[in-house]
TIMI-2910 file (N, C-alpha, C, CB; in pm, 1 decimal, decimal comma, always signed):
<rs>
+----------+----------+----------+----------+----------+----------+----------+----------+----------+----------+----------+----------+------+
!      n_x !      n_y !      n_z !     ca_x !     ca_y !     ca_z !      c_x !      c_y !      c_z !     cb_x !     cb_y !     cb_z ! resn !
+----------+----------+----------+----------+----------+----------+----------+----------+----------+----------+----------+----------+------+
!    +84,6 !   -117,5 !     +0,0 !     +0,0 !     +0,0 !     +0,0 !    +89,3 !   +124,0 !     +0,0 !    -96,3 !     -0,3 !   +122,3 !  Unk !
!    +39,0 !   +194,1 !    -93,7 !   +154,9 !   +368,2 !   -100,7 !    +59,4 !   +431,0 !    +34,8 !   +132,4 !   +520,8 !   -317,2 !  Unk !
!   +179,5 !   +517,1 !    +75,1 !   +175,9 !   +600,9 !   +157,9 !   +167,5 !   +737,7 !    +95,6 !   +274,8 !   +579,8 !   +237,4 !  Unk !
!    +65,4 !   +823,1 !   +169,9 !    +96,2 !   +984,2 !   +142,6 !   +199,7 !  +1021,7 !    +42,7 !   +145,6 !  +1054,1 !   +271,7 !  Unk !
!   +338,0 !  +1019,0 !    +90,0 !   +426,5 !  +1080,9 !   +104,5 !   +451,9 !  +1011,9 !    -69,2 !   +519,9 !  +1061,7 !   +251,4 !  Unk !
!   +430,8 !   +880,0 !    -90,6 !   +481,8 !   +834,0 !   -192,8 !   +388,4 !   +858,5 !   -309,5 !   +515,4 !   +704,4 !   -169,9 !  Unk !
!   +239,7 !   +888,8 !   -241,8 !   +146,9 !   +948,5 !   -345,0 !   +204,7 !  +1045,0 !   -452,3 !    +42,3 !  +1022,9 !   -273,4 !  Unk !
!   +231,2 !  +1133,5 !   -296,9 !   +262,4 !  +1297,0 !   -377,7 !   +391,4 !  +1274,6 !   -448,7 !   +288,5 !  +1449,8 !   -258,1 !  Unk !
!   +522,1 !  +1206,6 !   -447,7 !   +582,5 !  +1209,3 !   -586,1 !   +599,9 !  +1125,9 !   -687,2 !   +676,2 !  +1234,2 !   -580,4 !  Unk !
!   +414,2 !  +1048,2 !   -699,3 !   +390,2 !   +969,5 !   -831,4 !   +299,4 !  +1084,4 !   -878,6 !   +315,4 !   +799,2 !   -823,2 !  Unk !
!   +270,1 !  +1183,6 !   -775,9 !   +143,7 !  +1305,4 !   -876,9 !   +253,2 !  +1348,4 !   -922,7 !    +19,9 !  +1449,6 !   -800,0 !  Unk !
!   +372,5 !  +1411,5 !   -863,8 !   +477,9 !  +1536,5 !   -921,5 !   +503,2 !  +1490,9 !  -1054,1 !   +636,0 !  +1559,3 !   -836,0 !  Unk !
!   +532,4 !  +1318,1 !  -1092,6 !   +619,5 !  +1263,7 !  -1197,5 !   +484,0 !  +1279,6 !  -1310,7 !   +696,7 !  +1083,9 !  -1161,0 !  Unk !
!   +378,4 !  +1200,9 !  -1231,6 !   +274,0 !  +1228,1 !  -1363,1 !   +224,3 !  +1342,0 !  -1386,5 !   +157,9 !  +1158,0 !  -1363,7 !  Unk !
!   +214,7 !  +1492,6 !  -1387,4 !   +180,6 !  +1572,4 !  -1402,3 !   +362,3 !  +1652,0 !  -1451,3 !    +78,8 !  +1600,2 !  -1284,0 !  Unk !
!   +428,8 !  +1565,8 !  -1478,4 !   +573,1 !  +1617,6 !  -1575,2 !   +494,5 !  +1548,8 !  -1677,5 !   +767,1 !  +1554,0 !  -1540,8 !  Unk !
!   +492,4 !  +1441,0 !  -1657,3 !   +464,9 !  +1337,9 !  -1827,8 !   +346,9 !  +1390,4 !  -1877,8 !   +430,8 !  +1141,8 !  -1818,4 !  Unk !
!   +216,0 !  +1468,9 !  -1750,5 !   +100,2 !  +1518,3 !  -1851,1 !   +133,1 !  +1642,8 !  -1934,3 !    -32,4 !  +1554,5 !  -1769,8 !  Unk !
!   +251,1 !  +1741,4 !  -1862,2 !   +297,4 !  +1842,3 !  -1927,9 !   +394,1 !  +1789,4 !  -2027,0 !   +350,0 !  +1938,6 !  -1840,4 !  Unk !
!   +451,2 !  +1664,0 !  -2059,6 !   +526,3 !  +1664,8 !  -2148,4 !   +430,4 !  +1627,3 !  -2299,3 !   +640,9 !  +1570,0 !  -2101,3 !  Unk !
!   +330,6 !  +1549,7 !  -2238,5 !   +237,5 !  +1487,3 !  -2309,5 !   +165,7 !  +1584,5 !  -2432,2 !   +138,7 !  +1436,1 !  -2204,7 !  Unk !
!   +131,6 !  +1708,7 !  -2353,4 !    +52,7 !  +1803,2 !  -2433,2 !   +163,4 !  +1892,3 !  -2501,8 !    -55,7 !  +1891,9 !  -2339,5 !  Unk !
!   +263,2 !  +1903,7 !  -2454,8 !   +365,5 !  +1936,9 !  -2594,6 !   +350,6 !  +1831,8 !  -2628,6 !   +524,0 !  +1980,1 !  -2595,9 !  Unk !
!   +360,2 !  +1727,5 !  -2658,4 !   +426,2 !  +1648,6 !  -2741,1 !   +288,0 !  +1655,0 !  -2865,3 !   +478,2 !  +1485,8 !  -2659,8 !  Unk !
!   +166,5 !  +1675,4 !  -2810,6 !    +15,8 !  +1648,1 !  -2852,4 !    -73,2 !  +1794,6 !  -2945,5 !    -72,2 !  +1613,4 !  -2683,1 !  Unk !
!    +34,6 !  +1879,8 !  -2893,6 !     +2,8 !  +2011,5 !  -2987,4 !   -155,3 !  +2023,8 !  -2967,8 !    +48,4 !  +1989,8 !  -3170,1 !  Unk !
!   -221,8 !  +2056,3 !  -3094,1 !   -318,7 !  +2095,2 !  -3069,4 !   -394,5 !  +1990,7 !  -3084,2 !   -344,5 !  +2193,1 !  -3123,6 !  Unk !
!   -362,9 !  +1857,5 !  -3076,2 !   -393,1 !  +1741,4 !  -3116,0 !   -507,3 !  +1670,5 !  -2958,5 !   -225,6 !  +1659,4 !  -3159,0 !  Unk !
!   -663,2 !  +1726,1 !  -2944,5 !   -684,2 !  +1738,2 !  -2789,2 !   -713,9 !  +1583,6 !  -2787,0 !   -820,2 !  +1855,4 !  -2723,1 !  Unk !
!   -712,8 !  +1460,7 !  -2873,9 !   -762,7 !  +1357,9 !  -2887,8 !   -679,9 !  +1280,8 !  -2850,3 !   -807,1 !  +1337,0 !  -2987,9 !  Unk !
!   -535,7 !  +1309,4 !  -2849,3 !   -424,4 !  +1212,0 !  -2808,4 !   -389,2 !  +1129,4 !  -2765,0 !   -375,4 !  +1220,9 !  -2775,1 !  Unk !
!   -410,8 !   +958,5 !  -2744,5 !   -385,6 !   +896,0 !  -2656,7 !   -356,4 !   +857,2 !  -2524,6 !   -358,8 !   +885,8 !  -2683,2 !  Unk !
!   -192,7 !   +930,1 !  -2572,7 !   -102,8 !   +924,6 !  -2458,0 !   -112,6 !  +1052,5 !  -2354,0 !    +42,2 !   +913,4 !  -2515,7 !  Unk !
!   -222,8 !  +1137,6 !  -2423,5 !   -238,7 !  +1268,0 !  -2315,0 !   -325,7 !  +1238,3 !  -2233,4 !   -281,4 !  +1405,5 !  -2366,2 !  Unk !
!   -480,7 !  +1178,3 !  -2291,5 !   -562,5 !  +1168,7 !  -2270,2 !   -536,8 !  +1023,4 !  -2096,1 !   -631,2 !  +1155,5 !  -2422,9 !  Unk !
!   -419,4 !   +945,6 !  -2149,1 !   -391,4 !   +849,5 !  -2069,5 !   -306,7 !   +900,4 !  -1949,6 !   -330,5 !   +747,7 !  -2144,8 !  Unk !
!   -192,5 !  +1006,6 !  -1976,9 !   -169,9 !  +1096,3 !  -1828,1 !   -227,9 !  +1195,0 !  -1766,4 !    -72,3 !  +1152,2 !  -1820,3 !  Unk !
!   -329,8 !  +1225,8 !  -1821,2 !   -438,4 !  +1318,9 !  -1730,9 !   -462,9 !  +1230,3 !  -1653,3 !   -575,6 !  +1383,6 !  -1791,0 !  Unk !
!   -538,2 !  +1110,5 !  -1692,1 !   -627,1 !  +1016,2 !  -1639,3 !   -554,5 !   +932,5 !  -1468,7 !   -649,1 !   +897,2 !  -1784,8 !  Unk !
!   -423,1 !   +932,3 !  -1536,1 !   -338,4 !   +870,6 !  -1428,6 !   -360,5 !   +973,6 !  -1308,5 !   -170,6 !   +853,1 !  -1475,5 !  Unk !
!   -306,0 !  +1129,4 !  -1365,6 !   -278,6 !  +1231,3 !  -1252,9 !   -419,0 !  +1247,2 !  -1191,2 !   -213,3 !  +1382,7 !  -1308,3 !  Unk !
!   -568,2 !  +1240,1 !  -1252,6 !   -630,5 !  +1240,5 !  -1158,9 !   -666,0 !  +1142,2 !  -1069,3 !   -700,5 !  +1280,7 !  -1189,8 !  Unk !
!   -616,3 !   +986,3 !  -1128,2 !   -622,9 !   +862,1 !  -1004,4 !   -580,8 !   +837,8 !   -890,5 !   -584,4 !   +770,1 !  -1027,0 !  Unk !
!   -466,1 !   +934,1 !   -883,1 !   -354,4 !   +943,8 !   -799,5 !   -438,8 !  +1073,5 !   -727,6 !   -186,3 !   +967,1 !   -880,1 !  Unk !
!   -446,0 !  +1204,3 !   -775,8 !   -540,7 !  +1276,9 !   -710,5 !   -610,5 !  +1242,6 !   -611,6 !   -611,6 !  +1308,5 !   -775,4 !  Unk !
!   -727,0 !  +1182,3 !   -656,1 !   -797,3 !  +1112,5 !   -579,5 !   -756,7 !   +985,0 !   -490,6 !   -880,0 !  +1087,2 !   -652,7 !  Unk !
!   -653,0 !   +942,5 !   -537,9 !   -629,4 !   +864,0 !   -430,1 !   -557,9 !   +924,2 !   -290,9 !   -553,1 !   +761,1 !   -485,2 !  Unk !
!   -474,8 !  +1029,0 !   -338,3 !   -409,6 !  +1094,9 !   -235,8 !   -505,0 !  +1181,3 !   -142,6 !   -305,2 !  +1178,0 !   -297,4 !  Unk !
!   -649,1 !  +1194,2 !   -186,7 !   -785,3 !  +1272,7 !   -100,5 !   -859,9 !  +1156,4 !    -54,3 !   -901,9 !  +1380,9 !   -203,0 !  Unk !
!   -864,9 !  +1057,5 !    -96,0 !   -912,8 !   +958,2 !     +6,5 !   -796,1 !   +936,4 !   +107,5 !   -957,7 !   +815,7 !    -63,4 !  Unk !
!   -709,4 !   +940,2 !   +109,7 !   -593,6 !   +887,2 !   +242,1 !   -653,6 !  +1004,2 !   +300,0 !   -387,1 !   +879,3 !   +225,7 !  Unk !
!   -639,9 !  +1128,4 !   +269,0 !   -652,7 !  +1263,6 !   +352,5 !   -783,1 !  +1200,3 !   +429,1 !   -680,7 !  +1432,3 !   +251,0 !  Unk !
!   -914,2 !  +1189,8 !   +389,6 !   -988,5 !  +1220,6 !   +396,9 !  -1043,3 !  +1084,1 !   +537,1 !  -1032,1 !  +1253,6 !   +256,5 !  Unk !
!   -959,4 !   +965,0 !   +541,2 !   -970,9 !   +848,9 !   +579,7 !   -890,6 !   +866,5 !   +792,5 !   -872,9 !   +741,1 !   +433,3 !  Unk !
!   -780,7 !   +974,2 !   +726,0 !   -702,8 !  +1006,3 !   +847,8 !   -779,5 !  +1112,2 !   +910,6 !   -553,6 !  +1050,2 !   +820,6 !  Unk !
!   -909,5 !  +1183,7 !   +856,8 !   -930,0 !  +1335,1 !   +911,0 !  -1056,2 !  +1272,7 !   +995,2 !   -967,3 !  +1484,6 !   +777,5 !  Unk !
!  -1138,4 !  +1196,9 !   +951,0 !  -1256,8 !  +1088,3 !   +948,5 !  -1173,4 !   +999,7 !  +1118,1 !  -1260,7 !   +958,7 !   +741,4 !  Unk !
!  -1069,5 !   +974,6 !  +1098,5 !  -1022,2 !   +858,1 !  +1199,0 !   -988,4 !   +965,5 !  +1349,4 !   -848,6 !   +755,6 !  +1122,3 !  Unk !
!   -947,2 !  +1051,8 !  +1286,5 !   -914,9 !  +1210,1 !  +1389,7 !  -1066,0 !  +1230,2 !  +1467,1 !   -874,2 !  +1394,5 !  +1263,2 !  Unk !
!  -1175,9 !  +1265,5 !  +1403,8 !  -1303,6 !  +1301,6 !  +1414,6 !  -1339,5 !  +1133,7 !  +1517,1 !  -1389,0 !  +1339,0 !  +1232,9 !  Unk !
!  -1345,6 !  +1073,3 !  +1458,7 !  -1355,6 !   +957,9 !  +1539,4 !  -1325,9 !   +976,1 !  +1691,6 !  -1266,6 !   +859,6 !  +1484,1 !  Unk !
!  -1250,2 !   +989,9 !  +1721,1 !  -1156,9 !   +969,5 !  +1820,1 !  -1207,6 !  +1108,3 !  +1953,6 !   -980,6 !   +984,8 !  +1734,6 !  Unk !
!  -1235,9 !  +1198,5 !  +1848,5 !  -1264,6 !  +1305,8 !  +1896,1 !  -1370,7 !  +1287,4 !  +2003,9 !  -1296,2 !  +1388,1 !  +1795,5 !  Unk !
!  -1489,4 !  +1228,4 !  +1913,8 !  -1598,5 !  +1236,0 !  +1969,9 !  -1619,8 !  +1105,6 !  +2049,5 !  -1695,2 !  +1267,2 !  +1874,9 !  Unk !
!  -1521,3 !   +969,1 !  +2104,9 !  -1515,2 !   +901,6 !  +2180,1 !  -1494,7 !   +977,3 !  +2272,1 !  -1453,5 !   +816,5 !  +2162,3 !  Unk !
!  -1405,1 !  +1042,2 !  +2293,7 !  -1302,7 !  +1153,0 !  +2405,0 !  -1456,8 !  +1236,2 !  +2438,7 !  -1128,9 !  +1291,0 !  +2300,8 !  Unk !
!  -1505,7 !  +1303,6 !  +2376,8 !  -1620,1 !  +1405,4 !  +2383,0 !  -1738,4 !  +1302,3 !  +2480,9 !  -1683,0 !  +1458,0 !  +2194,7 !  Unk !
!  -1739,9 !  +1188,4 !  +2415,0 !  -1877,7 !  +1163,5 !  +2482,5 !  -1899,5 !  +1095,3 !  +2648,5 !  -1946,9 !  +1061,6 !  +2379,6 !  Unk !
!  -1727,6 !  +1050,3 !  +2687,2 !  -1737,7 !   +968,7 !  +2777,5 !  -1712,4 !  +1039,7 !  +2961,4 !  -1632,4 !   +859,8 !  +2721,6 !  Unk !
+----------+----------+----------+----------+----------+----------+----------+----------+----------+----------+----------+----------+------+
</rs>
């Protein structure tokens, strides 16, 4: 399982290759290989906001054990 930390520099690398992609793709918006590193950078996106979102959720948790007892 990736961690955070390893999320964020598979977004940094794929969002080089999506910027290399669309030079490479000109005005060409149909492109394969562009169309295929957007797609990556937003999987990773989202995967890196579900971890966020899983640790903030587990925080809140905890909170309101502490709160209620």
């Amino acid at each position: 399982m990736a961690t955070l930390e390893q999320l964020k520099t598979h977004i940094s690398t794929a969002k080089e290759k999506t910027a290399a992609a669309e030079k490479k793709a000109g005005s060409n918006k149909y492109d394969s290989d562009l169309r295929a590193a957007r797609k990556k950078e937003k999987r990773l996106s989202r995967k890196a906001a579900k971890f966020v979102y899983v640790e903030k959720m587990k925080e809140e948790k905890k909170k309101k054990k502490k709160g209620g007892e």
